[in-house]
C-alpha positions, 0 to 999 in steps of 0.5 A, spaced: 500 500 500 505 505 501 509 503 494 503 504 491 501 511 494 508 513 492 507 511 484 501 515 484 505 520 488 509 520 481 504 520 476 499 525 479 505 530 482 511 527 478 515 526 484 521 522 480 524 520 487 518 516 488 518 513 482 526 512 483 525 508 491 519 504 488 523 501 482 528 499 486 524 497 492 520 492 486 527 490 482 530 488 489 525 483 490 524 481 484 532 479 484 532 477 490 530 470 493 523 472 496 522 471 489 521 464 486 525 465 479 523 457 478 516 457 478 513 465 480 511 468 486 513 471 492 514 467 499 512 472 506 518 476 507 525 477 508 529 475 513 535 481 511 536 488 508 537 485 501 531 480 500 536 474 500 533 469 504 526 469 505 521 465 510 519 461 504 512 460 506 507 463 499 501 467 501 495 469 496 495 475 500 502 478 498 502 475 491 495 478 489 497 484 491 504 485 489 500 483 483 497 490 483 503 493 485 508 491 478 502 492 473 501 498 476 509 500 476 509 496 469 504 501 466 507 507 468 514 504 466 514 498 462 520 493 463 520 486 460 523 485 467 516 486 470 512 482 465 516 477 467 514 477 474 507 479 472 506 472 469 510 468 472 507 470 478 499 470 475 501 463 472 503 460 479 497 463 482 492 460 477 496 453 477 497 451 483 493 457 489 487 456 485 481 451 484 478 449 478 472 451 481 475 458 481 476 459 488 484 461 492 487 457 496 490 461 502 498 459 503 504 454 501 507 453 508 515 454 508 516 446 511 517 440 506 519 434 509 520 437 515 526 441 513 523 450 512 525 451 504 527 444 502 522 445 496 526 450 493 532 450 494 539 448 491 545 444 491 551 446 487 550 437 485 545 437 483 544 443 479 551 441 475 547 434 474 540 438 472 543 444 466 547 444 461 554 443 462 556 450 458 551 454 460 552 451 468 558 457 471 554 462 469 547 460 471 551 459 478 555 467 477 548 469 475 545 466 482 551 468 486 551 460 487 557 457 491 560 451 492 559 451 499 553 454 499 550 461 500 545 459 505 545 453 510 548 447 509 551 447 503 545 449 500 543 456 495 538 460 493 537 463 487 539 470 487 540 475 482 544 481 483 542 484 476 536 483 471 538 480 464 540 486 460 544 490 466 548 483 467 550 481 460 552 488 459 557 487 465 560 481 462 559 483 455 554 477 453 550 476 448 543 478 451 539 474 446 543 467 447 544 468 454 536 469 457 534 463 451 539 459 456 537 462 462 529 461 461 531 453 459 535 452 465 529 454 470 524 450 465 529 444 467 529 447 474 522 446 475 521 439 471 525 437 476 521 441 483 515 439 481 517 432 482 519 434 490 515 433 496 510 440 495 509 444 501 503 443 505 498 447 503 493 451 507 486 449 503 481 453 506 479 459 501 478 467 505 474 473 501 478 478 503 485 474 501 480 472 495 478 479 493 486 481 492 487 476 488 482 478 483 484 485 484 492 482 483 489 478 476 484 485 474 490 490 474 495 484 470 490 484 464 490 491 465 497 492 465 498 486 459 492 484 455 491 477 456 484 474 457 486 468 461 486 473 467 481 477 466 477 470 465 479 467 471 478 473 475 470 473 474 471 465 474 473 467 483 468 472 482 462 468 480 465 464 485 464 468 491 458 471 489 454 464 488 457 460 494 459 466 500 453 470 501 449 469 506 441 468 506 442 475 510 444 479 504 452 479 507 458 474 506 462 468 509 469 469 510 471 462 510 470 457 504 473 449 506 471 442 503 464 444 501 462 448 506 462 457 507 462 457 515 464 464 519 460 472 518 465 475 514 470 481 516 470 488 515 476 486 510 472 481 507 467 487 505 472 492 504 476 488 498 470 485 495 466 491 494 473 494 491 473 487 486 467 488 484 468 496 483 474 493 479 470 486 474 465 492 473 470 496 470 473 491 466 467 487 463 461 493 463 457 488 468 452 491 471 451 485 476 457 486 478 456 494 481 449 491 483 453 486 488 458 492 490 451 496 492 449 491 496 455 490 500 456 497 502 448 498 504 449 491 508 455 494 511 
């Protein structure tokens, strides 16, 4: 919410050090290991001043508005850097937060077999064994990866200190071949995740969580055009508006297994009227504006 308040600082007042200090805020992140390079997303928070290690657990709340806040920055600058993240991270939502139903799961713990960030971290073994062997010493120069770790027990988290372009230009690469060898190493990298033991996951869908994540997919479409985003933000919409409203007009904060439970909070109608205002403007819904009205007169 503060970043987003010093980009509109920016775009109304043309405040250059807003803008300055919010992009190097999100460049950070996105290179940093709070940032899930193989699959998109961001984990919960940092544990240090650089965005290195991250507590590693995945929240639907910070990754529908962080959403928000790199569509928001991508239109006001575009960069190939932030679309990058915009997709990667809308795809890891839709792909493994989301319900063929159409509604969100609330997190990805941090712990796999018991071990916090197993599931996404490396060692240097086994990364020589996954990519190509021409390609391997300057993947682990790009992610800072050492022989002995850049974390505990010998393990590394992929962090960058440079996006793509600023990178080969440091080492005078040729930036086409360069992200094409990079992009197959993650694809590598994620083919073997995906057969790991996954974080447990946090099943239970909230309103509130549920109406940033439309936001998040709202301002995405905006920022990039793609259809798939837009349709499945009116997909957790409908899914909201037909299975958590109570009889009495208001809604359910809480979706598990089959069953709305708990009045919902000031949050949940604070958010979800926000959504509806946002699948309005997107799809000239009237429907849409109608939910929004009840809402705010039940409230």
């Amino acid at each position: 919410v503060i970043w987003e308040w010093m980009l509109m600082d920016y775009y109304y007042f043309e405040n250059n050090t807003a803008l300055e200090d919010t992009r190097r805020t999100l460049d950070k992140m996105a290179l940093g290991g709070i940032y899930d390079h193989v699959d998109g997303g961001f984990a919960r928070y940092s544990v240090d001043k650089i965005w290195k290690v991250p507590h590693f657990e995945k929240m639907l709340y910070d990754n529908g508005q962080l959403l928000s806040l790199y569509a928001k920055a991508y239109k006001i600058q575009p960069s190939e850097d932030y679309e990058r993240v915009l997709r990667k991270t809308a795809n890891f939502m839709i792909e493994h937060m989301a319900k063929e139903d159409g509604y969100f799961y609330a997190a990805y713990d941090a712990d796999s077999e018991g071990i916090e960030g197993k599931f996404y971290i490396w060692s240097v073994d086994e990364l020589r064994n996954i990519l190509d062997p021409t390609f391997f010493e300057t993947f682990g120069e790009y992610y800072s990866i050492t022989t002995s770790g850049n974390w505990e027990h010998g393990q590394n988290i992929l962090f960058a200190e440079y996006f793509p372009d600023e990178f080969c230009q440091r080492k005078k690469l040729d930036p086409k071949d360069f992200k094409s060898n990079l992009f197959k190493s993650l694809e590598k990298l994620k083919l073997i995740r995906e057969g790991r033991v996954w974080p447990g996951l946090d099943d239970k869908s909230l309103t509130s969580w549920n109406a940033l994540a439309i936001i998040g997919l709202l301002d995405t479409y905006e920022a990039l055009g793609e259809e798939k985003y837009l349709k499945f933000a009116m997909k957790a919409g409908h899914f909201i508006k037909d299975h958590l409203q109570n009889k009495n007009g208001g809604l359910f904060r809480n979706y598990h297994r089959g069953k709305a439970s708990i009045d919902a909070f000031l949050d949940d109608y604070a958010l979800m009227i926000s959504a509806c205002m946002k699948l309005y403007e997107n799809s000239f819904d009237e429907s849409w504006l109608s939910l929004a009205d009840q809402l705010t007169q039940y409230c």
